[in-house]
N, C-alpha and C positions, 0 to 999 in steps of 0.2 A: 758164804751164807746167802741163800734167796729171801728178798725181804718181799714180804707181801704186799700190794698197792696204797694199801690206807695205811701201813707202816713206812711209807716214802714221802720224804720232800725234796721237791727240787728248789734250790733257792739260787739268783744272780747276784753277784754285786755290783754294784753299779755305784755310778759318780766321778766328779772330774777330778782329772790325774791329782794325784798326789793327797785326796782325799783319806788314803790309806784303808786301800781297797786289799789289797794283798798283805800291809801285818794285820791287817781284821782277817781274815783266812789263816793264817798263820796262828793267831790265837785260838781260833773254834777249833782246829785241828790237835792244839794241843791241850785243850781242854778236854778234848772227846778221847785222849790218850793215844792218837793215832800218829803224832810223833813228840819226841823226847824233848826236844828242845826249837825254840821259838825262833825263826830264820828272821834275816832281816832284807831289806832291801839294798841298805849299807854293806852287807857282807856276803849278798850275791848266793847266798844260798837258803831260800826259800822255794816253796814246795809250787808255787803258783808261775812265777817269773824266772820259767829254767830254762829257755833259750838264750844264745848265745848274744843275739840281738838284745835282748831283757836286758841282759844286764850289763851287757855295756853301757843302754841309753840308760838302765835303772826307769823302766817304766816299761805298764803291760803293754802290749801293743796282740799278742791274742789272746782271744780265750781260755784262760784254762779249767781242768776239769779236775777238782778233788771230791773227795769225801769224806765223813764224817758219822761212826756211829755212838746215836745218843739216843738212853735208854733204851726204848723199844724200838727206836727209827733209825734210819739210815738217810743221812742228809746229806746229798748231790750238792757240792757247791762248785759255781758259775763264777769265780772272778775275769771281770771284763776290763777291758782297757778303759780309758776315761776320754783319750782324744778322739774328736769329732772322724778325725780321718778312716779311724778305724771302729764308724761304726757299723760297718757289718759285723764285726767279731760280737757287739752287742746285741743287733739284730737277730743272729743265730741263737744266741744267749736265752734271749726274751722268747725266742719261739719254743723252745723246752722246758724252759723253768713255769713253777707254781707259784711263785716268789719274788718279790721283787725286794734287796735290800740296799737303801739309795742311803750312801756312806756322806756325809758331810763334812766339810771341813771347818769348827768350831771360829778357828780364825780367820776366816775368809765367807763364811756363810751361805748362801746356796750361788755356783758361781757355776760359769757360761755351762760347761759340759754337765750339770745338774738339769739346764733346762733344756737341751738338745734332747737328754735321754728320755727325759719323762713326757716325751710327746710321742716317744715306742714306748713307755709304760703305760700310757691313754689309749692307745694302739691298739695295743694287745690285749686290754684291758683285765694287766696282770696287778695282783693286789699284791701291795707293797708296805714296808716298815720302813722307817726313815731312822740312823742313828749317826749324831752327833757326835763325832770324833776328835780326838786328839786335845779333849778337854783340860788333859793335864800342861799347856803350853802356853808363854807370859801372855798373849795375845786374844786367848780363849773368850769368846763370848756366846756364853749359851743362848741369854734371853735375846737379840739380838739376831743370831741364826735361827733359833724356833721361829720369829717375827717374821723373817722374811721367808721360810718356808710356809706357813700358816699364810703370808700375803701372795705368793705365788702358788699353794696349790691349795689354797681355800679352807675352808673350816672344817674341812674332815680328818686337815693334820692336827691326831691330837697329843698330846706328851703323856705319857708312863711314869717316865724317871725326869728328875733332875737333879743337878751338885747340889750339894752343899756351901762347896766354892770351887772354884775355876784355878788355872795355872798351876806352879810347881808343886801346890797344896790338896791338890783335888787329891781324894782317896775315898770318900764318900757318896755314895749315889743312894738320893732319895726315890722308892718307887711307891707310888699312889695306887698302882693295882695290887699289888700283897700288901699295902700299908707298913711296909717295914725300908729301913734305911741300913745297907750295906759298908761296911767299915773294909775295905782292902790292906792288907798290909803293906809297908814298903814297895816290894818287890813284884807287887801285883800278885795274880790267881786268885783264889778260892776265899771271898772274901767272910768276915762274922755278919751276922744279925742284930740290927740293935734296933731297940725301940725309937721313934720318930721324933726329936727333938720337942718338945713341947712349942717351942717358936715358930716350928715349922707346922704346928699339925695342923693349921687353918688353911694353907696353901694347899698340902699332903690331901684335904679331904674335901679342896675344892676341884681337884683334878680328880680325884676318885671318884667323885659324882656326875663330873663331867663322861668318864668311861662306864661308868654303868648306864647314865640316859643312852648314849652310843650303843650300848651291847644291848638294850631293852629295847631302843625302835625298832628291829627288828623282829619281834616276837611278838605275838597281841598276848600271851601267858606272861610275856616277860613283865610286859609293860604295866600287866594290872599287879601283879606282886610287886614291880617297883614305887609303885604309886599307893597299894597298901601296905608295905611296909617301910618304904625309902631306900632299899637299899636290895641288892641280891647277895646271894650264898656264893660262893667260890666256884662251883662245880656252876650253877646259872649263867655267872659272870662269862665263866669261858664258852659257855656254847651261844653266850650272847655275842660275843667278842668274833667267834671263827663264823659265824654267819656274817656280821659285818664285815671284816676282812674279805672274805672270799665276794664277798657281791659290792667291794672298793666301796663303802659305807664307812669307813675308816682306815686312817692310815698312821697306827703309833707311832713315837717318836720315844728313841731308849736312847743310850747313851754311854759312850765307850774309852777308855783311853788305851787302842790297841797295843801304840809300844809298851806300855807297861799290862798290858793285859791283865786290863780292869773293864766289867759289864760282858764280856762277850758269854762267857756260861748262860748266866741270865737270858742273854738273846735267845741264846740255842734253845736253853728250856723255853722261854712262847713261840720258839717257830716248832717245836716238837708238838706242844700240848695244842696251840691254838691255831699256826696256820694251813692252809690246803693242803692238802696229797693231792696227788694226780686223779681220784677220783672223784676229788671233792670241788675237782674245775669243770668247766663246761665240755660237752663231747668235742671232738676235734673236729673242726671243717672238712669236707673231704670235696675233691675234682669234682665238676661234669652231676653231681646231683645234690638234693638239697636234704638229702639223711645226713646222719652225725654221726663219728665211730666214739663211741664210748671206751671210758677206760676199764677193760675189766679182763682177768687174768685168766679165765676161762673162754674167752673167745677165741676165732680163728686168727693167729700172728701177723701182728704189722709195724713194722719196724721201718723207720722215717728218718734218714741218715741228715743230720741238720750241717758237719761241719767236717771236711776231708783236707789232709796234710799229708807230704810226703818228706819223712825221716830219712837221713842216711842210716847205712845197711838194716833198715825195716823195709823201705817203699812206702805205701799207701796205707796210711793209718785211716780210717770213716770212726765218726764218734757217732751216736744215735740214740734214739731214744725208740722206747718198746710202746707204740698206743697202743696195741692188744696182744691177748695172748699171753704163752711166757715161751720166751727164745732160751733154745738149748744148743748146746752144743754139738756139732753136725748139723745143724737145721740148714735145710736147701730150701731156699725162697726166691719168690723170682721179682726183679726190680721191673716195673710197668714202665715204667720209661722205653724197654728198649727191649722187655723178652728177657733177660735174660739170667737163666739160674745160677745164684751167687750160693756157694755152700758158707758156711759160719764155723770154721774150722778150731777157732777159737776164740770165746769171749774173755773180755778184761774188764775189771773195775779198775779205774785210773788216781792216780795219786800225782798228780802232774804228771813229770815224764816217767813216773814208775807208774808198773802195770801189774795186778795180780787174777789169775786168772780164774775164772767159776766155772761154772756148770750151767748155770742157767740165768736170766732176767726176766724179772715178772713185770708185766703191764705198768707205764707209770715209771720204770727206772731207764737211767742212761749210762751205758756202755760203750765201750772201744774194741772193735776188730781189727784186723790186718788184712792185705792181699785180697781186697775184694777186686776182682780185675775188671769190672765193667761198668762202675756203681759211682755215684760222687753225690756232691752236694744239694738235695732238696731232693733227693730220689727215694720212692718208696719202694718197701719191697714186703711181698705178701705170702701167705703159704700158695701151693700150684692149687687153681683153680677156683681163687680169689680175685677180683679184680676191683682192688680199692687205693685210693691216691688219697695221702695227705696232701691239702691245700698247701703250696710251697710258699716259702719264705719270699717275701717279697722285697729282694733287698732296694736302697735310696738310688738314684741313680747318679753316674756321675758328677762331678762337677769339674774336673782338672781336663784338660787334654796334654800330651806334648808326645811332639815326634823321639823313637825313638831307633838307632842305630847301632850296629854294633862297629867298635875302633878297626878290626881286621875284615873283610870281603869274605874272608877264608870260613869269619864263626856266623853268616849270618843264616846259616838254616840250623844251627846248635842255638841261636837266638830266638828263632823262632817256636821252635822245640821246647825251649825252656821257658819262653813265655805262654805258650797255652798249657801247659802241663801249670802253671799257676793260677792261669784264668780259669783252668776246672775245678783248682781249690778254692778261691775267693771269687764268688760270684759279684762284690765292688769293683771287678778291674774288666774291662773292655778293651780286646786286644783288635783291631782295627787293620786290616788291609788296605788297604787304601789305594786301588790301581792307576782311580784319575791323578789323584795327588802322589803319584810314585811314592809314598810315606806310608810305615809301618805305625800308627798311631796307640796312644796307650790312654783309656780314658778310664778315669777314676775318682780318689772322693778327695785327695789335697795333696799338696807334695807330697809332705810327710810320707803318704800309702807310695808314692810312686817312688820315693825315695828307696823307700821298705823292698819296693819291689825290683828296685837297683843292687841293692844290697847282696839279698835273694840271688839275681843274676849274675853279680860277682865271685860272690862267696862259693855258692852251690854247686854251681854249675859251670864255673870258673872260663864265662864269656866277658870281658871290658867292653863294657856299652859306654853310649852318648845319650844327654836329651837334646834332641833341638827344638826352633821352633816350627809346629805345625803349619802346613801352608793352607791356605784359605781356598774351597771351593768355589769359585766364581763363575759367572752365567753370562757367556755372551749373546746380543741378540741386536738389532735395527731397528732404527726409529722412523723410516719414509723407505719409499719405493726404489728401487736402480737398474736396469738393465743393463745386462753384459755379454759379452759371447766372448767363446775362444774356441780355437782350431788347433786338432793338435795333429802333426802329422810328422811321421818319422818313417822314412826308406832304408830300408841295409840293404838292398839284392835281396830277389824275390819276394813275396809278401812282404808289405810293410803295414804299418796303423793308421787310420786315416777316422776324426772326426771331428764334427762342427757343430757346437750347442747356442743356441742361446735362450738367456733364462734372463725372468724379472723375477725380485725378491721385494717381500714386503712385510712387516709387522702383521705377524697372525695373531687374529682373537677368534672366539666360537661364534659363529654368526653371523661375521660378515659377506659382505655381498661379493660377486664373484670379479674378479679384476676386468676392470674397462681393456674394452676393444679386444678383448682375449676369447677364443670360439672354445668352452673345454671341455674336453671330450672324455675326462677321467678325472675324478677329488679322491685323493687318499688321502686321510689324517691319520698319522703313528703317534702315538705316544712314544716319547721317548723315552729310556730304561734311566736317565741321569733327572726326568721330570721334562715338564715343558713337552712343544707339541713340535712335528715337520707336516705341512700341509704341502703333499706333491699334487700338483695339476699337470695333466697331461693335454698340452694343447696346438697342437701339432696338426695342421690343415694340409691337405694335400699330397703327403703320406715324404715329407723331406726328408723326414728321419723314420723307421721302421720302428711300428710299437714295442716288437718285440727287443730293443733296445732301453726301454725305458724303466725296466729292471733296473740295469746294470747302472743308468746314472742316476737315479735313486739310491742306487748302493755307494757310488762317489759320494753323494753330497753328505748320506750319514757319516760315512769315513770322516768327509772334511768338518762337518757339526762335529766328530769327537775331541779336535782342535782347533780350536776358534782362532781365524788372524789375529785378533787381539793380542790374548797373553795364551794360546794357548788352552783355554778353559770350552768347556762345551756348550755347545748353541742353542737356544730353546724359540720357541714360538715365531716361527716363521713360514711365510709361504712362499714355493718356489713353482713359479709357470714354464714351463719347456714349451717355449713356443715356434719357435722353429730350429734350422742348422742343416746341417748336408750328411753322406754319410757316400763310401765307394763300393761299390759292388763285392768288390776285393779285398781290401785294404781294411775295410770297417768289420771290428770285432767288439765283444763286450767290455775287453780290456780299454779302448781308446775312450770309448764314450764313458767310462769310469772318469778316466785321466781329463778328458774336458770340461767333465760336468763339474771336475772337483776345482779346476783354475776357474771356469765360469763363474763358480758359485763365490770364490776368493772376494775376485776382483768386484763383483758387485756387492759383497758386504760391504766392500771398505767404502762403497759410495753412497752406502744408502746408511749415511749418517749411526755407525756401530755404537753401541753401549754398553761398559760395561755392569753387570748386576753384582752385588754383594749375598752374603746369605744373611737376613734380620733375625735377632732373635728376641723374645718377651720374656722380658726379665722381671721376676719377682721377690723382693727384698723385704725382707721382716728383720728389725730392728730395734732397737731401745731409743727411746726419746731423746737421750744427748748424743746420740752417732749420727742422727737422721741428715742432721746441716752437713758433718764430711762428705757421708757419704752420696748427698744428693750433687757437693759439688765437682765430685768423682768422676760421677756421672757423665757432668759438663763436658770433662775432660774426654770423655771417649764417645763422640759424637750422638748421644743418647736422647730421644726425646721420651719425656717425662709423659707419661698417659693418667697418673693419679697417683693421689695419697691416701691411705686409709687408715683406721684401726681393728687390730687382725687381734682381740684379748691383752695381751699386754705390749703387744708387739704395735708396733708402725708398721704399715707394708706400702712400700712402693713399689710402681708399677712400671717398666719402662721398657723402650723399644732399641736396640742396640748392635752395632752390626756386629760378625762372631769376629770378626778380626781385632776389634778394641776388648774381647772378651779374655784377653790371653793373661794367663794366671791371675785372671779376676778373683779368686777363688784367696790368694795369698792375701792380697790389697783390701780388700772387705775383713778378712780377720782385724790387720792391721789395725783401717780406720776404726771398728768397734771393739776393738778387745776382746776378740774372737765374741764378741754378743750378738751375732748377725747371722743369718742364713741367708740362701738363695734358692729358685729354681729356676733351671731355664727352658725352654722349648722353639724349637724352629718357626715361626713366622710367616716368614716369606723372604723371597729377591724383589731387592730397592736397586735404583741406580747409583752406581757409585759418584761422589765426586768430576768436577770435572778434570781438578786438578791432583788427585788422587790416581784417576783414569790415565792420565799420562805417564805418571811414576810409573805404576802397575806398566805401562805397556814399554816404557824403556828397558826396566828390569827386566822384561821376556826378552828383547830382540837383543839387549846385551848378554842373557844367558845360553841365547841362540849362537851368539856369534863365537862364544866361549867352551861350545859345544865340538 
């Protein structure tokens, strides 16, 4: 069945692991009769968490995509993982859904991965419900969790329902918007109606007042009927209610006890009656101009692939969602990314890893294809002769790096193979070449993903990899002047190589004056391709050496800049004078003046006092108040200077400068010291001098690795 756009919701779940994101799906789905029986996480078969990975760890780690029909709608639901690591899979989430539903954990109250997500809920600025889960358990504390969600996302969270009482007793849910309190039997479902305890009706009609002022600042109609009468009509109420919603004016607060599958109907009926459809969000951003595509079922097809997997014996699975139009089956569209026409040979509605197939998706809904061969993640794709780009997903950027290898020589292009064929599917993972650092590098958002994606390369695709650790790009360069020469000459019988250079080297900057006692007759500045500058002067009096040589030792000393005497590392910001040497009539080629220029240029780094440079990075750490002392003395510990402390809204943020070397599985140690309550970001800096005595370790380790060579 094609549902039409104002009969569709998309809704996410969200919230940190174990929140009980997947039996709250589990419940709507058996509520809405679209399966029999209520899966568990304990017994490994539930409709959301059906990879094999799932359930072993027993925790989402992707997205998955069910549905749900109720009444008249059809409700797309989003269950997302809860760990930080995996929050791309949320990311992708948030970009499709109209809906945001942020699951809490009664016993634990709003905790670390609650406030990770809802800064992509502020983001996207997706309107959201909050419910309060697992009320039935000895530790429950409602008023307690409301408190702390109300002190962390402000007074627009407002409550609907609440128990009657908490723990093994809870069976009861008071709601303040229909004025009626819910009686669940035993076993949970489909609970009676009963009137509002008389005890409670002061409380019951101080929260019902509170949601009607909420639903009436929105409306100047509304507002003057609340004010002459005190109160609104039911049919008022809710079109007070989905305006506030949709324009994040409010954010209810319901409440559930999924394993017994209690509140969740409820839920479904206000996300049916009162929250967004797709066309009742704002139009979609689109590329390169500053129109909006609207959602509307009669327009030209666009179809915005948010989220691609590759299944064994399927291939390439793309999930999507439809911003205009309605996609039918056969529809040839062409992805702008790259030209090229993808046919739609078959659409699916998804029920996790089960798929049933339609005919068609109207604007507003999300589907699953197969076998698109040229298409992947954040790609749009339009009818021919359209040329419209959704605004892509803009995933976090890394934070983890580590070298990665595979155990045989024999699997390491089957490694390589299987790792971009994954980095097309999860735009969080950075797969790295690395030609200076001979290191295949894997950059991402914490072990955990990188783990995931060990796993992956095991299992799948049946390669034994390694992590090791990343080696450090380092910058060599000179700190005073030195002059050098060398001669290089070599006879076998007939022609042989004959040439003689000499150069002075010196610390380049932009603007300095031209070197004493040198006549020069040519300034090249190169930028180099690794950063940092080579200033060649050509100053050559009397014609000792032939210009047209001065190519060729130009081309040595770049060679010799790609390996610095040091450890090895490339050379930046120097200037190199040719100012005289010899050369044979015969014997002098462009090979020898290579070969000279590059011992020349050796032998005078190592005089002119060498240094080596580090790469700095600026680091920024947001925090909670009792982590701040660990983690600033962390810090200490990895040669860090402190540039400031601030306050960043509830967070602490420090500011700090730090080499990438002390940076290595930073990412783990920062969970640690805060109880995963911390973030970071980082960004390159600049090159610092290393240590002195850092400098020397660094350069035994090279000539011991030389020697072992």
């Amino acid at each position: 069945m094609s549902y039409d756009t104002k009969n569709l919701r998309n809704v996410a779940l969200l919230g940190h692991p174990g929140s009980g994101k997947t039996s709250f799906t589990e419940c709507m789905l058996f509520e809405a009769g679209d399966i029999q029986r209520i899966g568990s996480v304990e017994e490994k078969n539930t409709q959301s968490d059906y990879t094999n990975i799932e359930k072993e760890r027993g925790n989402s780690i992707f997205a998955s995509l069910t549905h749900a029909e109720w009444k008249d709608s059809k409700i797309n639901i989003l269950d997302t993982p809860g760990f930080d690591d995996f929050i791309g899979e949320v990311v992708s989430a948030l970009k499709v859904a109209d809906t945001g539903l942020m699951v809490l954990n009664a016993q634990n109250g709003v905790e670390v991965g609650t406030e990770l997500i809802w800064d992509y809920v502020e983001r996207f600025e997706t309107p959201c419900l909050f419910v309060i889960n697992q009320l039935d358990t000895e530790k429950a504390d409602y008023d307690a969790t409301l408190q702390q969600a109300q002190d962390r996302f402000g007074e627009k969270v407002i409550p609907v329902q609440y128990p009657l009482e908490t723990g093994v007793g809870f069976n009861k849910i008071i709601d303040a918007l229909r004025m009626v309190m819910y009686v669940f039997p035993d076993g949970g479902g489909k609970p009676e109606k009963h009137d509002i305890p008389a005890s409670e009706m002061q409380r019951a009609q101080e929260m019902h007042n509170a949601l009607v002022e909420a639903a009436a600042e929105n409306d100047e109609g509304l507002m003057e009927r609340f004010f002459d009468e005190g109160t609104l009509t039911e049919e008022e109420l809710t079109e007070g209610l989905r305006i506030a919603i949709a324009h994040q004016d409010i954010f209810p607060v319901f409440i559930s006890s999924a394993i017994r599958n209690m509140g969740s109907g409820r839920i479904m009926g206000f996300i049916n009656d009162v929250c967004p459809s797709p066309a009742d969000r704002p139009a979609a951003r689109l590329v390169g101009t500053d129109e909006k595509l609207a959602c509307d079922s009669n327009a030209e097809t666009t179809v915005f692939v948010y989220k691609t997997m590759t299944e064994p014996q399927v291939g390439l699975v793309s999930y999507f969602k439809v911003y205009a139009g309605t996609l039918k089956t056969g529809d040839e569209l062409v992805n702008q990314k790259n030209q090229t026409t993808e046919r739609f040979g078959q659409i699916f509605i998804a029920e996790g890893k089960n798929r049933e197939p339609v005919t068609e998706l109207k604007a507003g809904d999300i589907g699953v294809t197969v076998k698109l061969k040229n298409t992947h993640t954040n790609n749009t794709l339009d009818e021919k002769g359209t040329d419209i780009q959704i605004d892509p997903i803009h995933f976090p950027e890394p934070r983890i790096r580590e070298a990665v290898q595979p155990m045989s020589a024999n699997d390491m292009e089957k490694l390589y193979k299987a790792l971009h064929q994954i980095e097309e599917e999860d735009p969080t993972l950075i797969v790295e070449q690395n030609a200076t650092l001979k290191q295949t590098i894997l950059h991402g958002q914490g072990q955990l993903h990188l783990d995931l994606i060990k796993y992956r390369i095991e299992k799948v695709h049946n390669v034994t990899m390694e992590f090791t650790k990343p080696r450090i790009s380092y910058r060599e360069t000179i700190t005073r002047s030195a002059d050098s020469m060398y001669r290089h000459k070599k006879q076998t019988g007939g022609a042989g190589q004959f040439a003689e250079v000499h150069l002075r080297v010196e610390p380049y900057t932009d603007g300095m004056p031209d070197p004493d006692g040198l006549s020069v007759r040519k300034k090249e500045v190169e930028e180099l391709p690794w950063g940092g500058k080579l200033a060649f002067y050509w100053c050559i009096v009397g014609g000792s050496i032939d210009a047209k040589y001065s190519n060729a030792i130009k081309k040595g000393l770049l060679q010799r800049m790609e390996e610095g005497p040091l450890t090895g590392s490339h050379c930046q910001d120097i200037r190199v004078s040719i100012y005289d040497g010899k050369m044979h009539s015969v014997d002098s080629n462009d090979m020898a003046f290579m070969l000279a220029s590059k011992q020349a240029f050796r032998a005078a780094f190592k005089e002119a006092a060498p240094q080596l440079l580090e790469p700095i990075y600026k680091l920024e750490i947001l925090c909670s108040d009792d982590a701040m002392g660990d983690i600033m003395g962390d810090l200490q510990t990895r040669r860090a200077i402190i540039m400031g402390m601030d306050s960043d809204g509830h967070y602490q943020k420090i500011t700090a400068h730090v080499p990438l070397a002390e940076l290595y599985e930073y990412s783990n140690r920062l969970r640690s010291l805060s109880q995963g309550r911390a973030k970071f970001h980082q960004e390159f800096l600049e090159f610092q001098s290393v240590p002195h005595d850092l400098q020397a370790e660094l350069m035994k380790a090279h000539e011991e690795e030389l020697s072992e060579a």
